[in-house]
C-alpha positions in Angstrom: 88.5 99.5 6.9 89.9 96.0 5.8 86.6 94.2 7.0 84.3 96.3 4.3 86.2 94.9 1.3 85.7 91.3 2.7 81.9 92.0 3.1 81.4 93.4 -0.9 82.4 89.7 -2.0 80.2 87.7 0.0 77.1 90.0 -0.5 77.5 88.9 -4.5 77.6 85.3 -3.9 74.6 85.5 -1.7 72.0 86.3 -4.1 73.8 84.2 -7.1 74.4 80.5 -5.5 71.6 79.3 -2.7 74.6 77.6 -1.1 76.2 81.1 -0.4 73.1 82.5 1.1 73.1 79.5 3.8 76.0 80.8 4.9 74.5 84.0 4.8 71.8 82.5 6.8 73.8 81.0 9.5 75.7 84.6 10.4 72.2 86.3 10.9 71.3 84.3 13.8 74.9 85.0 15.5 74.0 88.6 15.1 70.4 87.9 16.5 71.2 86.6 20.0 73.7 89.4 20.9 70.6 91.8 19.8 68.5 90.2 22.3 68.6 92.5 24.5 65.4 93.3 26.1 65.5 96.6 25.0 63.6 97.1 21.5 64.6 100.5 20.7 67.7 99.9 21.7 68.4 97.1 18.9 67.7 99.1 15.5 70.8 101.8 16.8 72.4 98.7 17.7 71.9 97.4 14.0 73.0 100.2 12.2 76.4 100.4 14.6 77.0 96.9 13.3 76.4 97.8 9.7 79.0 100.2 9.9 81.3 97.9 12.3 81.1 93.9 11.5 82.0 93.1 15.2 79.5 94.1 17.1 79.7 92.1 20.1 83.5 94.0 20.4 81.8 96.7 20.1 78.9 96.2 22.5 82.1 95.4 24.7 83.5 98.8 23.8 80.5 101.1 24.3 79.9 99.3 28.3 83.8 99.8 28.5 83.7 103.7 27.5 80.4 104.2 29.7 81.8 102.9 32.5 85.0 105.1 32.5 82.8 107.8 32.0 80.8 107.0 35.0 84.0 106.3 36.9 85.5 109.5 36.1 82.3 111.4 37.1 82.7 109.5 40.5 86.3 110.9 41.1 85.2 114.7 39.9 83.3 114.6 42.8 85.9 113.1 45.4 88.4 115.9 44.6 85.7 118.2 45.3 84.7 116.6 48.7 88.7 116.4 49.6 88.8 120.1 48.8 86.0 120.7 51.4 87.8 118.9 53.9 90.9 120.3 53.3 89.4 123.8 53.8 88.1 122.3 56.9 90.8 121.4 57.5 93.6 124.4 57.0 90.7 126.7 58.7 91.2 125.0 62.0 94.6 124.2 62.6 95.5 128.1 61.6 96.3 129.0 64.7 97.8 132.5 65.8 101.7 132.9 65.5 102.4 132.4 69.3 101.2 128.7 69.0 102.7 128.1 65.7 106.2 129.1 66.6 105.8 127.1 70.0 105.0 123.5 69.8 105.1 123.1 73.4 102.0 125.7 74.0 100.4 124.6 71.2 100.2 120.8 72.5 99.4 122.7 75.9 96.5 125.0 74.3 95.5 121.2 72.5 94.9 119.4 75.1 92.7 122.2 76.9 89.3 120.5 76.7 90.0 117.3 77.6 91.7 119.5 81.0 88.3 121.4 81.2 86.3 118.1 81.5 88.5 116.3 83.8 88.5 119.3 86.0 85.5 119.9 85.6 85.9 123.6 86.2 87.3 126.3 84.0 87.7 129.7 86.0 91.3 130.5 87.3 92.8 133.4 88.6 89.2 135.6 87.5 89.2 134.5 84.1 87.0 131.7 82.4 89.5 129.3 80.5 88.3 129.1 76.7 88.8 126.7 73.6 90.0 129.9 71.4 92.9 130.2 70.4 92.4 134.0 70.0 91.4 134.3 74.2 94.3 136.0 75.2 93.7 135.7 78.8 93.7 131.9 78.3 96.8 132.1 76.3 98.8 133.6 78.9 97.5 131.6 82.3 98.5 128.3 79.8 101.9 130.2 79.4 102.3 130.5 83.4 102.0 127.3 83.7 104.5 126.2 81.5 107.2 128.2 82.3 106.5 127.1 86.0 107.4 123.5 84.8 109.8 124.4 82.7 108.2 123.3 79.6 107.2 120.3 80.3 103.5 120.1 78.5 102.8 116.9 80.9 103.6 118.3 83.9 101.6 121.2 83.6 98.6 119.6 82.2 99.0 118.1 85.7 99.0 121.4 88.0 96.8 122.7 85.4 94.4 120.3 86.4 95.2 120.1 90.1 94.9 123.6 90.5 91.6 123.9 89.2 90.2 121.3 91.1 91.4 123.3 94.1 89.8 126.4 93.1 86.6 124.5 92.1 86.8 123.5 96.0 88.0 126.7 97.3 86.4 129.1 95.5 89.5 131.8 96.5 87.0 134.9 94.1 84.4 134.2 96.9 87.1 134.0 100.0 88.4 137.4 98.4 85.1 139.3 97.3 82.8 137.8 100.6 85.1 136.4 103.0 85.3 138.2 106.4 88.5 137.5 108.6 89.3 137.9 112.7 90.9 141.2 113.0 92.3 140.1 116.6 94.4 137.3 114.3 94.7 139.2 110.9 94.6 142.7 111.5 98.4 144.2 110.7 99.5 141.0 109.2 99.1 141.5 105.5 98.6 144.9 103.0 98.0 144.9 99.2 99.5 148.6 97.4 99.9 149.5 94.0 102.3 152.0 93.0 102.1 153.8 89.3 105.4 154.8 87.6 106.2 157.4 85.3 106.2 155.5 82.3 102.6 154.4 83.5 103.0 150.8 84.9 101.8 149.9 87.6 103.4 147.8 90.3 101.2 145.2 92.7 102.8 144.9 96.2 101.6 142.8 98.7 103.0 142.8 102.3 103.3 140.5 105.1 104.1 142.1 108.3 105.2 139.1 110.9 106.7 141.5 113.5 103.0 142.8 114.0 101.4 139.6 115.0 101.7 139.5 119.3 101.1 135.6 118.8 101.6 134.0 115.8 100.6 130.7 117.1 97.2 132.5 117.4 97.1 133.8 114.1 98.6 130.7 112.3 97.0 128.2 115.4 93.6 127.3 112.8 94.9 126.5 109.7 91.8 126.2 106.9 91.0 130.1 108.5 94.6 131.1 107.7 94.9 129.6 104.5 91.7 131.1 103.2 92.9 134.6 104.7 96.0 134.6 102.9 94.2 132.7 99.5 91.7 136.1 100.0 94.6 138.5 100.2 96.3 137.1 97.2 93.1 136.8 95.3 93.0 140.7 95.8 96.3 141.1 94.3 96.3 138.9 91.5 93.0 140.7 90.5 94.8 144.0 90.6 97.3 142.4 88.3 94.1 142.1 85.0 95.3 139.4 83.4 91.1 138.8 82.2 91.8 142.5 80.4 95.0 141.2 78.6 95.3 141.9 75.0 99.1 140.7 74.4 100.1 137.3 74.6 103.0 137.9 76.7 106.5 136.8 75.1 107.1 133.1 76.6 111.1 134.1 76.6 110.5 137.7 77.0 109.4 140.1 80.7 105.9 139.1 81.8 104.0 141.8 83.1 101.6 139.9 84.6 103.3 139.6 88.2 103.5 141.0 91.7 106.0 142.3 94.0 106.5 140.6 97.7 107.7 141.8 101.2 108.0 139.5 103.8 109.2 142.0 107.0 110.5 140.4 109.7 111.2 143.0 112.4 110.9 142.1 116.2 110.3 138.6 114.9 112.4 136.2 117.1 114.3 133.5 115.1 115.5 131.5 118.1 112.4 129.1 117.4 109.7 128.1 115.1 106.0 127.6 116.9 105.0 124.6 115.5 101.7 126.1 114.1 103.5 128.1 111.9 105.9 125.4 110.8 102.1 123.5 109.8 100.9 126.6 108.1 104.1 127.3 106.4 104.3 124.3 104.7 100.6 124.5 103.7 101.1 127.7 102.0 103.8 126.9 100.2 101.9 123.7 99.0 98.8 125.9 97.8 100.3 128.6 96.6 103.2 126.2 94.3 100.2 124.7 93.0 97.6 127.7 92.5 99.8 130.8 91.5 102.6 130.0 89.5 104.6 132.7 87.4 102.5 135.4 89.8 105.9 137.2 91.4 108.3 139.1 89.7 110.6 139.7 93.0 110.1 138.6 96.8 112.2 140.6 99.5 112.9 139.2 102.7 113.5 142.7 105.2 114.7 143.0 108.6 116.5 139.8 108.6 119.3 139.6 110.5 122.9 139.3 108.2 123.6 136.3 109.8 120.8 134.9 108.4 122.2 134.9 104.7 123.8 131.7 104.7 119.9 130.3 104.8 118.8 132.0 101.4 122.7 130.4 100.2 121.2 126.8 101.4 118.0 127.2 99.6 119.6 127.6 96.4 120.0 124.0 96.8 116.3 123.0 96.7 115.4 125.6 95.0 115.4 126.6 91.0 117.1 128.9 89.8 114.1 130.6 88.7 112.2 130.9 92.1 115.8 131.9 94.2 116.9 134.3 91.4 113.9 136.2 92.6 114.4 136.2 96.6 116.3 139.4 97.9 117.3 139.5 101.8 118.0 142.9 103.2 118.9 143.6 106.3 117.4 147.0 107.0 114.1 147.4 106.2 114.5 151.3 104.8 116.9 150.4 102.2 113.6 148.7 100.5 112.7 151.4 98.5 116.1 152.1 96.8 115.3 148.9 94.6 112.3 150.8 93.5 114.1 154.3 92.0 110.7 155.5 90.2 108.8 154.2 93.4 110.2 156.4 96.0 107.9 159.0 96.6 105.6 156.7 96.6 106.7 153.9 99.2 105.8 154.2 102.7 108.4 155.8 104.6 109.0 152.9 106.8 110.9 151.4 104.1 113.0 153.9 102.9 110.6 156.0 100.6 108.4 158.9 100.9 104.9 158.1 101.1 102.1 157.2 103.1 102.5 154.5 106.1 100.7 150.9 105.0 98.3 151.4 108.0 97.4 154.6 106.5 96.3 154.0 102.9 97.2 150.1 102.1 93.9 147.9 101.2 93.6 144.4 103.0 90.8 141.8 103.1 87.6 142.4 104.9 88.0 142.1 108.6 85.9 142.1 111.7 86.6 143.3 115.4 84.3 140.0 116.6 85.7 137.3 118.3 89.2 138.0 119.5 88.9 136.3 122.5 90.8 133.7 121.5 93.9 135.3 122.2 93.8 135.6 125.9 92.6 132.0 125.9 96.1 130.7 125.1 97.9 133.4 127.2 97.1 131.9 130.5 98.2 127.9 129.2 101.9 130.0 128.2 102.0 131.7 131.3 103.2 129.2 133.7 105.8 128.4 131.1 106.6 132.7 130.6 107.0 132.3 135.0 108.6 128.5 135.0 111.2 129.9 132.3 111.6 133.8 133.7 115.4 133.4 135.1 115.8 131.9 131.4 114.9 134.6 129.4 118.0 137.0 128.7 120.1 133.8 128.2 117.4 132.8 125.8 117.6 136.0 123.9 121.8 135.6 124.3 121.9 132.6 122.7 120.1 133.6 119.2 123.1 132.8 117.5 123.5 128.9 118.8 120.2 128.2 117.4 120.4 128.7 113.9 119.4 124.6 113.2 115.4 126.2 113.6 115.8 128.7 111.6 116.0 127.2 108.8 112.1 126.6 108.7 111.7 130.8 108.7 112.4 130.9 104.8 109.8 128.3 104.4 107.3 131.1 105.7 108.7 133.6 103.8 107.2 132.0 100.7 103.4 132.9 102.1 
């Protein structure tokens, strides 16, 4: 508004005094150039904007500056909207349920999953297909197994996790269990599976391992591979009857897992006074599979017909032992007072052990077996029977001296944990 005053005075002395016009004269070409530009149409608006303003070029200046903003700020409008699609993106995938949210430890554990699956390069364990869902409850609970069986430690089970399904990729334990067909002159008595219902309608899965019925355990335990994959098939049976693939409850990582099996281990006429060493080699081949394969699988392992002064070993095996695996081993002495640990199981344990039903020979499932081949056995009975006459005055002292030789003892235990 002070510029307009300024211009009234020199438009009067323009058309009075030909000196004033030259002056005149001189600002027209300084307002020429800056209309130069190329843009005809563009240069009459321009004119009247500097009629109104007598600093144009400022005002050229002004009109790019205000543009520009504008285009600037039509840039952001569209980057907040971008962000907010990302973000959604975003929030949708890391909602995960409440059991991985309040655990950090599963949650890394459930994380890390696919890069598990691809280095393993096999995803079926225990029945069930491992999946990338957080939702998959079956998947949820196998990752939970795992790492309560290390304690935690999301490393460390990523590790067995892996290991373990390499095995089975190599194994194929569903096949073993579902196809596989054993020597009944080595397996036949050896191991039962039973599942008892309860009144409140859960079912317990039992499997058994009767060592006093093998005549020659160094026959039965003498090929290894054939064992292993015997006892893989018999577990396989169990852990199916267990349906963790039908699981709809993410099972409570500090809480009872219902997911998990009962063990006998009966030792009756079993002689302690020494350890064939082909049991000793499947023993501690058994352990290493099944440590690996089938953690968090047993709720309770019992130990029966072992003799009471055989107590002091489960005492020493505290000390390699954690507390979680030894809390679960019970040694009883007499077989029949099994079934008093089971008081809504009674009528239904076989009477052997102290209950009231049916004998395991009777109406307990095992894997598929056939009569063929069990020639084997008499093969090895004539290389022990020189030793059986060399060694004849030597038996009663032999069985006499059971208490001396507790030193090889110590490996029985170890086969208690097949």
């Amino acid at each position: 508004m002070s510029d307009q005053p300024a211009a009234a005075p020199t438009a009067e002395p323009v058309s009075a005094p030909a000196p004033a016009a030259a002056p005149a004269a001189e600002k027209a070409p300084e307002s020429q150039p800056e209309q130069k530009p190329e843009e005809p149409g563009a240069s009459t608006e321009q004119k009247t904007e500097q009629s109104s303003n007598d600093t144009p070029a400022t005002e050229n200046k002004d009109t790019t500056t205000t543009e520009t903003p504008a285009a600037e700020e039509s840039k952001p409008a569209e980057t907040p909207a971008n962000d907010n699609k990302e973000n959604d993106g975003k929030e949708a995938q890391p909602e995960k349920p409440a059991y991985l949210k309040n655990n950090a430890a599963l949650s890394q554990f459930f994380d890390s999953l696919p890069e598990i699956l691809k280095n393993a390069e096999y995803s079926e364990m225990w029945g069930v297909t491992l999946q990338e869902d957080s939702a998959h409850v079956p998947t949820i609970n196998i990752l939970i197994k795992y790492l309560r069986a290390n304690e935690g430690n999301v490393k460390l089970a990523e590790k067995q996790l892996v290991k373990a399904l390499k095995w089975r990729k190599t194994m194929d334990p569903v096949a073993l269990a579902e196809s596989g067909v054993y020597d009944a002159g080595k397996f036949a008595g050896l191991g039962y599976l039973t599942n008892y219902t309860g009144a409140d309608g859960k079912e317990t899965v039992v499997t058994w391992n009767i060592y006093g019925a093998v005549k020659d355990l160094g026959h039965a335990f003498g090929d290894l591979d054939e064992f292993i994959k015997w006892r893989v098939a018999l577990m396989e049976l169990a852990v199916k009857d267990l349906k963790l693939g039908e699981a709809t409850t993410v099972i409570d990582y500090d809480g009872e897992d219902p997911y998990q099996m009962i063990q006998v281990h009966d030792y009756l006429n079993v002689s302690f006074l020494r350890m064939n060493p082909k049991v000793k080699a499947a023993t501690k081949k058994t352990i290493d599979v099944f440590t690996t394969g089938y953690p968090e699988l047993l709720r309770e392992k019992f130990f029966v017909n072992v003799p009471a002064i055989m107590g002091w070993m489960f005492t020493a095996m505290k000390v390699f032992l954690s507390k979680n695996t030894t809390r679960k081993f019970h040694p009883i002495a007499n077989g029949a007072s099994l079934a008093r640990e089971f008081p809504g199981l009674v009528d239904q344990f076989p009477a052997t052990y102290g209950g009231k039903g049916s004998e395991l020979q009777g109406t307990a499932r095992t894997v598929n077996l056939t009569s063929e081949a069990p020639k084997e056995a008499p093969k090895e009975e004539p290389k022990d029977a020189p030793k059986e006459a060399e060694e004849a005055p030597k038996e009663q002292p032999k069985e006499e001296s059971k208490e001396p030789a507790k030193t090889e003892t110590t490996e029985t235990p170890a086969t208690t944990a097949a």
